[in-house]
N, C-alpha and C positions, 0 to 999 in steps of 0.2 A: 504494500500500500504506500510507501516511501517514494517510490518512482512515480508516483502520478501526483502524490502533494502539490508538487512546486505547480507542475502546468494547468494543475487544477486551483490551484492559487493565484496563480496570474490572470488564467483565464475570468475566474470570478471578479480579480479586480478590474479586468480589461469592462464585462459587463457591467461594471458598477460606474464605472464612468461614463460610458455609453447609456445607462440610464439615466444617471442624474443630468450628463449633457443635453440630452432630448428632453429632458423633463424640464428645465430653467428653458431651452428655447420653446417650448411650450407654453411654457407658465409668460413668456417674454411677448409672444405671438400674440397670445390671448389677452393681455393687457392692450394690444397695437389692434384687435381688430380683424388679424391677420386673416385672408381669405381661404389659403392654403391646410389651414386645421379641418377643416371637412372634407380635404381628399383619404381615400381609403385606405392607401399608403400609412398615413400621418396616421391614423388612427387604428390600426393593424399592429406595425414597428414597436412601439412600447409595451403592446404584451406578450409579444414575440421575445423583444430582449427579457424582460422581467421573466418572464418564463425559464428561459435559458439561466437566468440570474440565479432562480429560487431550486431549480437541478442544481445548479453547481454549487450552491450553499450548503442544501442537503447531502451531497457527494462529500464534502467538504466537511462535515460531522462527522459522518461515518469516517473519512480516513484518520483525524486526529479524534476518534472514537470518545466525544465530549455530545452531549446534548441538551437541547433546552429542558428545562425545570429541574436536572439533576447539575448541572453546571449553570451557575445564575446570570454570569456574563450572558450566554446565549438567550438566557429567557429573556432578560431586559432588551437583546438586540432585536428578539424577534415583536416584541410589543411595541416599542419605537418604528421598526418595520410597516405593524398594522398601523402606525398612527400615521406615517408618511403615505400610506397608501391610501386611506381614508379622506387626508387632508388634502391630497394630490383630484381626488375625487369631485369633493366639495368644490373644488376650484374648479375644475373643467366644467361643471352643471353649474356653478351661481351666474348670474345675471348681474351680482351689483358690484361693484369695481372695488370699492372696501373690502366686502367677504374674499372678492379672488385673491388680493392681495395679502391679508391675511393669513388664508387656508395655506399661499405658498408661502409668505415666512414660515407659518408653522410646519409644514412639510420639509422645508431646509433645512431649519432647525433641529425636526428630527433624524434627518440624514446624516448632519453635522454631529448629533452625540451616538447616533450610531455609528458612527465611523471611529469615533474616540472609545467604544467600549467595544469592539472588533479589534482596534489598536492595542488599547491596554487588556482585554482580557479580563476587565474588571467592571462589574454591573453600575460603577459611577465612572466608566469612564476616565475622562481628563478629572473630574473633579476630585478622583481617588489620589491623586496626586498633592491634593492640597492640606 
């Protein structure tokens, strides 16, 4: 299981980039109006990657043989997870420019401490440091 770590490691990080980058030009689009959010494309592509994302997350348990609720780092990553995806939601469906803009702070936000408790391995994240 050692030999597939790293590329199953990168590749998840390659997807996670690829998500959050579509997901701000999205969130960026949809502030502008943009006409291009209703081709099929556009709206297909991000559960395509996520998809792929959420395999290789899962992949990625089982090889360093840790999982959510018996290892808490991962539980908190993965509730942060629903909450980005949730907030990511509410933003695509609102109408009123306040709410979208909010839903995507808070969607970033929770990318940004999930990213800090995937880094550190520790259910506060960056703030475990303090």
């Amino acid at each position: 299981m050692a030999d597939i770590y790293l590329p199953l490691k990168h590749t998840h990080l390659l997807l996670v980039a690829l998500s959050l980058g579509l997901f701000i030009i999205r969130g960026t689009a949809l502030q502008m109006n943009a006409g291009w959010l209703n081709k099929k494309i556009v709206k297909i592509a991000p559960h395509v990657i996520d998809s792929f994302l959420l395999l290789t997350g899962v992949m990625l348990t089982l090889a360093i043989a840790q999982y959510p609720v018996f290892d808490h780092w991962l539980t908190v990553k993965m509730l942060l997870l629903v909450g980005y995806i949730v907030m990511g939601i509410k933003m695509m469906r609102s109408s009123q420019v306040m709410l979208q803009r909010s839903y995507f702070a808070g969607a970033i936000a929770c990318v940004l401490l999930l990213i800090t408790v995937a880094t550190t391995h520790h259910p506060l994240g960056l703030f475990s440091l303090l």
